[in-house]
C-alpha positions in Angstrom: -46.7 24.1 -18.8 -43.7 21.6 -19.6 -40.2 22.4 -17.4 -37.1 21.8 -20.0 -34.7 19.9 -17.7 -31.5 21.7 -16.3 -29.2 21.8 -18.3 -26.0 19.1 -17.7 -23.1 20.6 -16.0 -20.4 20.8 -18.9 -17.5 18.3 -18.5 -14.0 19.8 -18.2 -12.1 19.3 -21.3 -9.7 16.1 -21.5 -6.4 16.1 -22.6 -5.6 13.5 -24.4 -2.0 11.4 -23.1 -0.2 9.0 -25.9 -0.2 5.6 -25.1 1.8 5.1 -28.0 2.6 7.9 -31.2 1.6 7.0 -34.6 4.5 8.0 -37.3 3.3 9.0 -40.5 3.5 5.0 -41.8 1.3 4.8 -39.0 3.8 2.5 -37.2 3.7 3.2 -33.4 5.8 4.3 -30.8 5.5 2.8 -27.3 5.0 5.7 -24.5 5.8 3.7 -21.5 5.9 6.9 -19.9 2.9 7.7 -20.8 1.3 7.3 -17.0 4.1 9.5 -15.5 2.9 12.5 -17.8 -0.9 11.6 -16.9 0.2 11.7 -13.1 2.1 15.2 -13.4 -1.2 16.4 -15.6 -3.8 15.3 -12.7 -0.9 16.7 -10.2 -2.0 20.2 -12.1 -5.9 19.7 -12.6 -5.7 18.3 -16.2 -8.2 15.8 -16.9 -6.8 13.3 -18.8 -7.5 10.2 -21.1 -4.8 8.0 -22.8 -4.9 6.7 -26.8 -2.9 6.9 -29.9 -1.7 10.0 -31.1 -0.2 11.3 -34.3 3.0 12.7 -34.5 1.9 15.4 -37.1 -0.1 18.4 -35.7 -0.7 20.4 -32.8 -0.2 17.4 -30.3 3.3 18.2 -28.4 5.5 15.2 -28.9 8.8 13.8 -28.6 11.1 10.8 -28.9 13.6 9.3 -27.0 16.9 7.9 -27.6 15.9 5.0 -25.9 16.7 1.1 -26.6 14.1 0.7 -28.1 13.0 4.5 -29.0 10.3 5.7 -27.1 7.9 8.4 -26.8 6.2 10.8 -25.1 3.0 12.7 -26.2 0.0 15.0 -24.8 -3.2 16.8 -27.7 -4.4 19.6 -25.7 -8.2 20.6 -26.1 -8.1 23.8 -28.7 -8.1 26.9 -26.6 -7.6 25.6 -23.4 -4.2 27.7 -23.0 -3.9 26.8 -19.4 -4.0 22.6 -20.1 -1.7 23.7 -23.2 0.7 25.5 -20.6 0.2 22.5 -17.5 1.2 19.9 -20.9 4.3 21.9 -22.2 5.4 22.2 -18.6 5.0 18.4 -17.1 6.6 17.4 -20.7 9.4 19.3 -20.0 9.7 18.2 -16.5 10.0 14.3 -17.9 12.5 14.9 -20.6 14.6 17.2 -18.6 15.0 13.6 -16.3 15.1 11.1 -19.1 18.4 9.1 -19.3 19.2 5.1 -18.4 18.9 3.7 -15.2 19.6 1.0 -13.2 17.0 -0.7 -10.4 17.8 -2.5 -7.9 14.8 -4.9 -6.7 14.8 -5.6 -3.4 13.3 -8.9 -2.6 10.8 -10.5 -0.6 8.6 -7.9 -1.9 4.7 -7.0 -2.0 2.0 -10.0 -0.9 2.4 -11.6 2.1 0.4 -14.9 2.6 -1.7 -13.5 5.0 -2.7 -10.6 2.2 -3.1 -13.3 -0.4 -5.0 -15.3 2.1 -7.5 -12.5 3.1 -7.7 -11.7 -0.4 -8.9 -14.9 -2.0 -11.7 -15.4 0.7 -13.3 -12.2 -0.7 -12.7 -13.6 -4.0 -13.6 -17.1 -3.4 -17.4 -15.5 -2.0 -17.5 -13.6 -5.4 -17.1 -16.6 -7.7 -19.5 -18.5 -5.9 -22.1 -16.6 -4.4 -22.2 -13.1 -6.3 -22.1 -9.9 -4.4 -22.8 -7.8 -2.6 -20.4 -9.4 0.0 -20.0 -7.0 2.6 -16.3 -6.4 4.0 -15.8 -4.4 7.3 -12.9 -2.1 6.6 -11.0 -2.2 4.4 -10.4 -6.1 3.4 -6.0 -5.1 2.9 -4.1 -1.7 2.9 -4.4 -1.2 -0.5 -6.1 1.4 -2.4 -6.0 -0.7 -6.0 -7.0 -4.1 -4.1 -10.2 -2.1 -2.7 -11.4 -1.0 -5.7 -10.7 -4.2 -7.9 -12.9 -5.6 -5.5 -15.8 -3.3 -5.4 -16.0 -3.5 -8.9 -16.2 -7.8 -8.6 -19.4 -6.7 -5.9 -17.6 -6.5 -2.4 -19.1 -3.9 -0.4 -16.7 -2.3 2.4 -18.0 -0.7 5.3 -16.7 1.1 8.6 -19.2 -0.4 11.1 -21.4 -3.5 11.1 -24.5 -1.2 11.1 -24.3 -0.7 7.8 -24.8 -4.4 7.0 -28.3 -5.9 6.6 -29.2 -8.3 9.2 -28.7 -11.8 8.1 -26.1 -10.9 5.4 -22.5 -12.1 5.2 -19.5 -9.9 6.8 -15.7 -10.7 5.9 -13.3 -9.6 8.6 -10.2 -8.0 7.3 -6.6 -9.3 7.6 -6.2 -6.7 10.1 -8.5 -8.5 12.8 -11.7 -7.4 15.3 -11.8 -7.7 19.1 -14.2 -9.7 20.8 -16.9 -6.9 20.5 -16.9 -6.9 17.0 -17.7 -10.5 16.9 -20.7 -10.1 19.8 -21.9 -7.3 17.7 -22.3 -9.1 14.5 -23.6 -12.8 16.4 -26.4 -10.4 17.7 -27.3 -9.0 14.1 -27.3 -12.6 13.2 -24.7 -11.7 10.6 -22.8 -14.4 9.0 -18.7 -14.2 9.8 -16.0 -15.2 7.8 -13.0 -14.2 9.4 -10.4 -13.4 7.2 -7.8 -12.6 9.5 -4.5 -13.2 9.4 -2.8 -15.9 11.4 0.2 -14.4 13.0 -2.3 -11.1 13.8 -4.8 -14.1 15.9 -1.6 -15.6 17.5 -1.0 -11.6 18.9 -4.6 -12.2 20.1 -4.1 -15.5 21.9 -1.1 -13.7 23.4 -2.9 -10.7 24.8 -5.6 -13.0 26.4 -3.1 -15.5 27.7 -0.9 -12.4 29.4 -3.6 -10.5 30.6 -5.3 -14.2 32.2 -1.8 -14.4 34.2 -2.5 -11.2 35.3 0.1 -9.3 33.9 -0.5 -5.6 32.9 -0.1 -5.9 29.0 2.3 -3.3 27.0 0.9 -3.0 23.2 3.7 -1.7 21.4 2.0 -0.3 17.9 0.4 3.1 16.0 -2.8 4.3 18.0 -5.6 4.0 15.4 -4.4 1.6 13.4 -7.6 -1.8 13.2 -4.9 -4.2 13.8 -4.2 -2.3 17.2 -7.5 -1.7 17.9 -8.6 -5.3 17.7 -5.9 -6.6 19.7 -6.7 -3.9 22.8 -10.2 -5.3 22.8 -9.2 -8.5 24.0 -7.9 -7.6 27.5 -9.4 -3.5 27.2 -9.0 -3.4 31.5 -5.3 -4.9 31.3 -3.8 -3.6 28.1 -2.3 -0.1 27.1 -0.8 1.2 24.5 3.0 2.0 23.8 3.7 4.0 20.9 7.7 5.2 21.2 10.3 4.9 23.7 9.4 7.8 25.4 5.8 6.7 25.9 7.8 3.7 27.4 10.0 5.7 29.4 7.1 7.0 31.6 4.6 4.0 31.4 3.4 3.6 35.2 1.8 -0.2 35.9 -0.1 -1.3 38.9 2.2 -3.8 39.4 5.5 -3.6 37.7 7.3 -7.0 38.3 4.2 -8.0 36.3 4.2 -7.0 32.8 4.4 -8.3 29.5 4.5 -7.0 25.6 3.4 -7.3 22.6 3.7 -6.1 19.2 1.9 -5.0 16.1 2.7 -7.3 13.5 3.9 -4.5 11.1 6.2 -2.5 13.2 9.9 -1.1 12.0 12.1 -4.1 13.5 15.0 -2.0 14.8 12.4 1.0 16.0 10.3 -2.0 18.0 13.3 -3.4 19.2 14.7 0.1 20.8 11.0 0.1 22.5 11.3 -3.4 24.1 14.9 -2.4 25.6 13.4 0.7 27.1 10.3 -1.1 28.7 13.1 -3.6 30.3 15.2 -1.1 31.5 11.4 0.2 33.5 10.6 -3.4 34.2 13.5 -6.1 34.3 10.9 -9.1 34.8 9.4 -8.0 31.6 8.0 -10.8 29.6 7.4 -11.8 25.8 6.1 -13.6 23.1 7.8 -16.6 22.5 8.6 -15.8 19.0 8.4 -12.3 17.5 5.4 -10.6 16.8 6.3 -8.8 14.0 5.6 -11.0 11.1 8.2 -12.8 9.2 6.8 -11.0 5.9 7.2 -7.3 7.2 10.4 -8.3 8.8 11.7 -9.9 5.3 10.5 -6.8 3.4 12.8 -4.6 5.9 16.1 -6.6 5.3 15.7 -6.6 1.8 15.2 -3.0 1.2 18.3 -2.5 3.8 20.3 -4.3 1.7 19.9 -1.7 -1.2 18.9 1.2 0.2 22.9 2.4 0.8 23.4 1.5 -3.1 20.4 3.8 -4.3 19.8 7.2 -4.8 16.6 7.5 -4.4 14.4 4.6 -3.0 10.1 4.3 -4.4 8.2 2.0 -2.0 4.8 1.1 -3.8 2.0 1.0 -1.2 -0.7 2.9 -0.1 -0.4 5.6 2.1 -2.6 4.1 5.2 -0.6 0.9 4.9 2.1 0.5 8.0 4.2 -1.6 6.9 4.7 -0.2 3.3 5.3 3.9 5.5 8.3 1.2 7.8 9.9 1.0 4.7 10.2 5.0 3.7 11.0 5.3 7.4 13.6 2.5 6.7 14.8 4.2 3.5 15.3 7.3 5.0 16.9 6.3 8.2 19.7 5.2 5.3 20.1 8.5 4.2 18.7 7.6 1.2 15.9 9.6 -0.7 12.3 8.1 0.1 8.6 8.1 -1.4 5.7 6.0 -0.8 3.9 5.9 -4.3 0.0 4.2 -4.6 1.2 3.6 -8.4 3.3 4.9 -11.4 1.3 8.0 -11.3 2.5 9.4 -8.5 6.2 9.8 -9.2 7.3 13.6 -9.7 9.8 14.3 -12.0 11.7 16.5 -9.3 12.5 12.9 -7.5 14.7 11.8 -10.4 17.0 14.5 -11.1 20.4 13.2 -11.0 19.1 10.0 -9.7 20.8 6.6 -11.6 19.9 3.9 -9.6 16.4 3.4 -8.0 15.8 1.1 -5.3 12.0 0.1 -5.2 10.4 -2.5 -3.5 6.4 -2.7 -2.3 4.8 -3.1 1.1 2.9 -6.7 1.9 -0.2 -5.3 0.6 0.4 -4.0 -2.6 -0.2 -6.1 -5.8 3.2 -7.3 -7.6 2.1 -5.6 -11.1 1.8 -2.4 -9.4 6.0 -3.0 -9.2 6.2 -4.2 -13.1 4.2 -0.7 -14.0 6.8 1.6 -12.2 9.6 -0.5 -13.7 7.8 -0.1 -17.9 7.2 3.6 -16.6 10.9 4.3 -15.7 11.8 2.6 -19.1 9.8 5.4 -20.9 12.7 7.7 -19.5 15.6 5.4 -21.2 16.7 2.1 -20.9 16.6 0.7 -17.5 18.8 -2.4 -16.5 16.8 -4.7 -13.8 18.8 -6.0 -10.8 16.8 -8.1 -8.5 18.1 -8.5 -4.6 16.7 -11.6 -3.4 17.5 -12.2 0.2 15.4 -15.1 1.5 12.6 -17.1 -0.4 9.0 -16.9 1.0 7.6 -20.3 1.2 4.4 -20.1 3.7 0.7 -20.6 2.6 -2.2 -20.1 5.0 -5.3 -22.4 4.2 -8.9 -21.1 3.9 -10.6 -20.3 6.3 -13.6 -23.7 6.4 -16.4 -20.7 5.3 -14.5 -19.7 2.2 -13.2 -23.5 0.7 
């Protein structure tokens, strides 16, 4: 007796976003826009697709008075009256916000070298040996990088037992501890250490403190990989600081010797209230030489202070488990300035923009600079937008290859 198959489970219906209207000459309309609608549609369980649509018919559509005119657009699946209603509404909700804007681009933005650095050694093992390169963690911060990787062939896992034995491992930016590195040296993995420089020097630090015999104060987010790799390299001499209070009741074997260190991606004025507490415990306190938190995060934070009292509402483009890009809402805030981390374009809400003319926006060291350019072509499918870039220092360092990767 022959067993028909089970039947596919039916795909939801997609409602289609314009990319760009067709007039009846069929010249188009640009819908910059367009990926604002698309987020406010997924926001309410739409399924969506973008492409051309006519302006004639049952596809709900509009123009804006904008220089040059733009459009926005959504076709509806016939019958579905609850995508119809989710469209009418989420259109709606962009027009009633759609007027000219001004933003102001706070600069040093987005890659850092030591990003760019990690990035291209994943890269580099693409071109020239073809994946599956494996990647433990997360290779950066950043949701987009991660998956424009995995679709070149990089493979990212949580542990080193999900390697093979014998394969190749990248270490992220964010660093391992000495564990890490006897785990995969006994798998008989090959290790190309991606991490950044300035995170190693916090490592040097840690074993040089801790060799003095100093009891080591981490100041950084429990969790976080960078953290954890830096606690494994003196585990019996280091602890953890998160916040001045944690500070405030920190007991040490010995308290004329202690040192501190920091996570490289810390809030600089936050970090800095943190140090003065721990001295106020423990005058003898000791430090890095020069700061830990990295010039990039540090150069990210002064240019979005310098804007963030002129804006009414602030966008920081990163990905939510990125630290330094959540600094900089933090940062935002603290200005008494409206704040919202954003992955992408997608995830701005109308609700944000009401009254809002000028936009600050600016991206955390691990988010790619065209993610920026997109938010900028998405607020200019609202009305004209006038760019003002804020350039407060210029960002000249380059970190080599590591020898593995050249």
């Amino acid at each position: 007796m022959s067993h028909s198959p089970p039947p596919s489970p039916a795909r939801p219906p997609v409602t289609l976003v314009a990319d760009a209207l067709l007039q009846p000459d069929d010249i188009p309309v640009p819908c910059p826009g367009a990926v604002l609608v698309e987020g406010e549609l997924r926001r309410r369980g739409v399924t969506t697709r973008r492409t051309h649509l006519p302006m004639h018919g049952d596809a709900l559509t509009a123009l804006l008075p904008a220089n040059p005119v733009a459009g926005l657009g959504v076709a509806v699946p016939p019958g579905d009256r609850a995508s119809w209603l989710a469209a009418r509404s989420a259109v709606a909700a962009w027009l009633s916000v759609a007027e000219a804007r001004t933003v102001l681009l706070a600069s040093p933005r987005s890659f850092c070298a030591g990003v760019e650095r990690a990035i291209e050694v994943v890269e580099h093992l693409l071109d020239t040996r073809g994946g599956p390169i494996y990647v433990r963690k997360q290779i950066v911060h950043n949701s987009h990088v991660v998956s424009g990787l995995e679709r070149r062939g990089a493979v990212f896992v949580d542990e080193l037992d999900e390697v093979p034995e014998g394969a190749t491992v990248v270490f992220s930016a964010h660093g391992v501890s000495p564990a890490v590195h006897a785990e995969a040296a006994g798998r008989g993995l090959e290790v190309i250490d991606a991490t950044c420089p300035l995170v190693t020097k916090v490592h040097a630090e840690a074993r040089r403190f801790a060799a003095r015999g100093d009891t080591v104060v981490l100041i950084g987010h429990a969790g976080h990989e960078e953290v954890e790799g830096t606690l494994g390299e003196a585990p019996g001499r280091t602890v953890l600081v998160e916040d001045v209070a944690d500070a405030l009741r920190l007991e040490v074997p010995d308290p004329g010797r202690v040192s501190y260190l920091t996570q490289t991606t810390l809030a600089v004025d936050e970090t800095a209230e943190v140090v003065q507490a721990l001295r106020e415990r423990f005058p003898g306190l000791r430090g890095p030489a020069s700061d830990d938190i990295c010039y990039a995060t540090t150069n990210r934070q002064n240019a979005l202070a310098a804007i963030a009292g002129e804006a009414d509402l602030v966008l920081v483009v990163g990905s939510p488990n990125s630290s330094n890009s959540v600094r900089l809402v933090e940062l935002a805030r603290r200005h008494e300035t409206a704040a919202h981390l954003i992955d992408d374009a997608r995830d701005i809400r109308p609700e944000w923009l009401a009254g809002v003319r000028v936009v600050g926006l600016t991206a955390g060291a691990s988010a790619p600079p065209h993610l920026v350019d997109e938010v900028i072509t998405a607020l200019s499918g609202l009305g004209r937008v006038r760019t003002v870039q804020r350039r407060l220092t210029e960002e000249t360092i380059r970190f080599t290859l590591p020898s593995a990767a050249r």
